[in-house]
N, C-alpha and C positions, 0 to 999 in steps of 0.2 A: 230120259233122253228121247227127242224127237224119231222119228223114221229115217231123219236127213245124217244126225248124229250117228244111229244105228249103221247108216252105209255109208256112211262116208268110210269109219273105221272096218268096216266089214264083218259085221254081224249080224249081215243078211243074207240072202241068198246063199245059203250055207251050202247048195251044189255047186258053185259057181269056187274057184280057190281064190283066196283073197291074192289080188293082184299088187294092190297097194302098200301093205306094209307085209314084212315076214313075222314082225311079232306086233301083239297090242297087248297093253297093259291099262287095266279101266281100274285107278286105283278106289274112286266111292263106290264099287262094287266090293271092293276088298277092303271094308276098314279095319280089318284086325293085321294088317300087314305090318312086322314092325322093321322101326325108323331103322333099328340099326342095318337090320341088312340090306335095308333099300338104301341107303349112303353110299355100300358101298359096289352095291349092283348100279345103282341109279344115281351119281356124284349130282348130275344136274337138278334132281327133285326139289324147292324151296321144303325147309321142314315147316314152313307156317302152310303149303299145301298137303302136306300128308297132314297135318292136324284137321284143314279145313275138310278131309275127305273122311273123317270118322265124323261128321258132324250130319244129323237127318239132313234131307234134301231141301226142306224149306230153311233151316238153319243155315245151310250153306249159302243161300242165298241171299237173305238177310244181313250173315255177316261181310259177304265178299262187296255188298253195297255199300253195306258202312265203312268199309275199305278204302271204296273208292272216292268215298267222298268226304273223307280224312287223307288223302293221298292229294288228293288235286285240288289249287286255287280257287278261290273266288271269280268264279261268272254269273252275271244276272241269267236268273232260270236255270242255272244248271243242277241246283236240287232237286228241284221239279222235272228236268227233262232227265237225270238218270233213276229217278226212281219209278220213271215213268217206264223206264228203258228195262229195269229191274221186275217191273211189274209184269212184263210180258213174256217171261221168261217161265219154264216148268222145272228148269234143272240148271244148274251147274254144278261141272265134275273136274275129274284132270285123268289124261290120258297119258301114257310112254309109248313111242311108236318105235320103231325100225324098220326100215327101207332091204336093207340087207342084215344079213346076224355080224358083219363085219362092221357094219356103223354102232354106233355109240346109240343107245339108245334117245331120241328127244321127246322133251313132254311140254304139255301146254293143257292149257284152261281151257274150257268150252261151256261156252252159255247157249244155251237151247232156247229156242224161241218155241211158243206154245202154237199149237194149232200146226203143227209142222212146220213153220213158215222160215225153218233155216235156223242157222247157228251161225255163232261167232267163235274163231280159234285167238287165245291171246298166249305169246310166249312166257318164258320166265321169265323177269321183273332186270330191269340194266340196273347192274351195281354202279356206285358211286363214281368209281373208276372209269366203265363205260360211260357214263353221261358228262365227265371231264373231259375224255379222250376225243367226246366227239366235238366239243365246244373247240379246242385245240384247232381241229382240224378250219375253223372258222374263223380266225382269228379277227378276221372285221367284223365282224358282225356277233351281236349276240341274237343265239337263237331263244325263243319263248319259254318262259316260265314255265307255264301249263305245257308246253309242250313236253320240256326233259321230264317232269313229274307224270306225264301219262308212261314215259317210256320205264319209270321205278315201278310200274305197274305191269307193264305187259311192255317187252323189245321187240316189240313185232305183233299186229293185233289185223284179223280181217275176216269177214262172211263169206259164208256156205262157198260162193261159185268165186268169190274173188281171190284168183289164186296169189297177188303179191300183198295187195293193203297198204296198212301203213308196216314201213320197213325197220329193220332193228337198226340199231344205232351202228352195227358193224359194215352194214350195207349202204349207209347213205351217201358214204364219199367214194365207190364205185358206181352210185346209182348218179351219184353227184358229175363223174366224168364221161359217164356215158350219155346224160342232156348233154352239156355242155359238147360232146361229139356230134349227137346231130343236132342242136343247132346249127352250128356251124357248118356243117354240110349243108342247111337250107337257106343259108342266108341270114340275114340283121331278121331278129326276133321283133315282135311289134306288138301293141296292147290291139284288140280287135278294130279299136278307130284308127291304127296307123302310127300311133306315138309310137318311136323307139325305145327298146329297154336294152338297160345292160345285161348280155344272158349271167353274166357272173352271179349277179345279187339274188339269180336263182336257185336255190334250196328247195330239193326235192325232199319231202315226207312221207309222199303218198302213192305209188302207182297202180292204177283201173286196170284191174283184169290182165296186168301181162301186158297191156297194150302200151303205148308211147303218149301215156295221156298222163299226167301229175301234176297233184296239189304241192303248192311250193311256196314257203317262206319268199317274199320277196324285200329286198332291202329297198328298194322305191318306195315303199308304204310302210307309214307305221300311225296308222290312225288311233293305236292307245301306249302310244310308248316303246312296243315293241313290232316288229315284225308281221304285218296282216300276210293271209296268204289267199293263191290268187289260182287258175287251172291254167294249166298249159296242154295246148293241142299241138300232137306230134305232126299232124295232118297238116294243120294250116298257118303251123309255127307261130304263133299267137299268144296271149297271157290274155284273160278277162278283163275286160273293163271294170277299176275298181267301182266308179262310179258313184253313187251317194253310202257306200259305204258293204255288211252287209248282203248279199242277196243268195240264196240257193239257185236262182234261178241262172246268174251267172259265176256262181260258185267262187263268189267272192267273201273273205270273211274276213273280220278283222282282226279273231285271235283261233288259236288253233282249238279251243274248247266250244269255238261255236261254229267250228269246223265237225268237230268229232258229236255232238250231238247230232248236226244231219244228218252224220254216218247211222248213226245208232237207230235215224229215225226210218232208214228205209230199210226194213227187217224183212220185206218178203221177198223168197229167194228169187 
């Protein structure tokens, strides 16, 4: 694990008292741990990640790639851009944290980016039931393929400094009422040239840094069938110009897989 992985959890600055969590648990440091009493210390653990954490460190990352690309659909270049993504990685592990000794412990994956250049935290995988519940909640719309399939992966997945990311499926219909609140406190929402949009057909999956700024399903565009997604600025109450389709530069894409590869591509922290 990187220097970034090392502090973030706190095992560094060993004068210093960990601030951040009251316990950490690094279970590929511990692979003789067994399942059964971590079941019933640790309910939330997936048992295919205590498996993957007795597995050497190149192993683990090998396999957790072929995971992923057995988990998630068909996009042009997306084998090439996550093994690209996988390529630049020195470690992946899984951690248990606590906040207080009265919380429940949580755990999550983490992919090291090599050269220190940061890390990725992904949560535990949404059961079937969560990726239902949250479809419910949408009932106009259906949300993307590739999308529910990243969340059987990871219900929550974001880098080194970005503290919200993309959000777990329990969060997006309070994430969902809080745009839809300040929109409306600024007025009719607009594409940057001025078209109007419905704020409703906005679906948040993504929010930057904490800030008021998110990538969002939008029901006005569906340039491959389903749902392209588009930025919204809290600042200038705005959605991106879809435009020809496409582009990082206005953070417009037509599915959420070629959304999440530009995530993956900017790894320094």
């Amino acid at each position: 694990m990187n220097e970034h992985v090392l502090h973030y959890y706190g095992y560094t600055d060993e004068e210093i008292p960990r601030k951040k969590f009251s316990k950490v648990i690094s279970f590929h440091d511990c692979p003789d741990m067994d399942w059964e009493n971590l079941c019933d210390s640790i309910p939330a653990l997936p048992k295919g990640w205590h498996e993957l954490c007795q597995l050497p460190r190149n192993d683990r990352i090998q396999f957790t790639l072929d995971y992923w690309l057995a988990k998630l659909p068909y996009h042009l270049h997306l084998d090439e851009a996550i093994s690209q993504f996988f390529g630049e990685l020195d470690d992946v592990g899984c951690f248990a944290t606590q906040v207080k000794k009265s919380d429940p412990l949580k755990v999550e994956m983490v992919y090291s980016v090599s050269q220190n250049r940061g890390f990725y935290r992904g949560a535990i995988p949404a059961s079937e039931e969560d990726v239902i519940d949250l479809q419910k909640l949408f009932l106009d719309y259906i949300l993307p393929e590739d999308y529910l399939a990243f969340l059987q992966i990871h219900n929550g997945f974001c880098k080194t400094t970005d503290c919200t990311g993309i959000m777990s499926a329990e969060k997006v219909a309070s994430t969902y009422k809080q745009l839809q609140a300040l929109i409306a406190s600024q007025g009719m929402v607009t594409t940057t040239s001025g078209n109007p949009v419905d704020p409703e057909g906005l679906i948040p999956f993504y929010k930057s840094f904490g800030m008021p700024y998110y990538q969002c399903f939008w029901s006005g565009w569906h340039p491959e069938q389903e749902m392209g997604n588009v930025y919204y600025s809290g600042e200038m109450n705005s959605i991106s110009e879809i435009g020809n389709g496409e582009s990082s530069e206005t953070m417009t894409f037509p599915t959420f897989l070629g959304w999440l590869i530009f995530y993956l591509e900017q790894m320094n922290i």
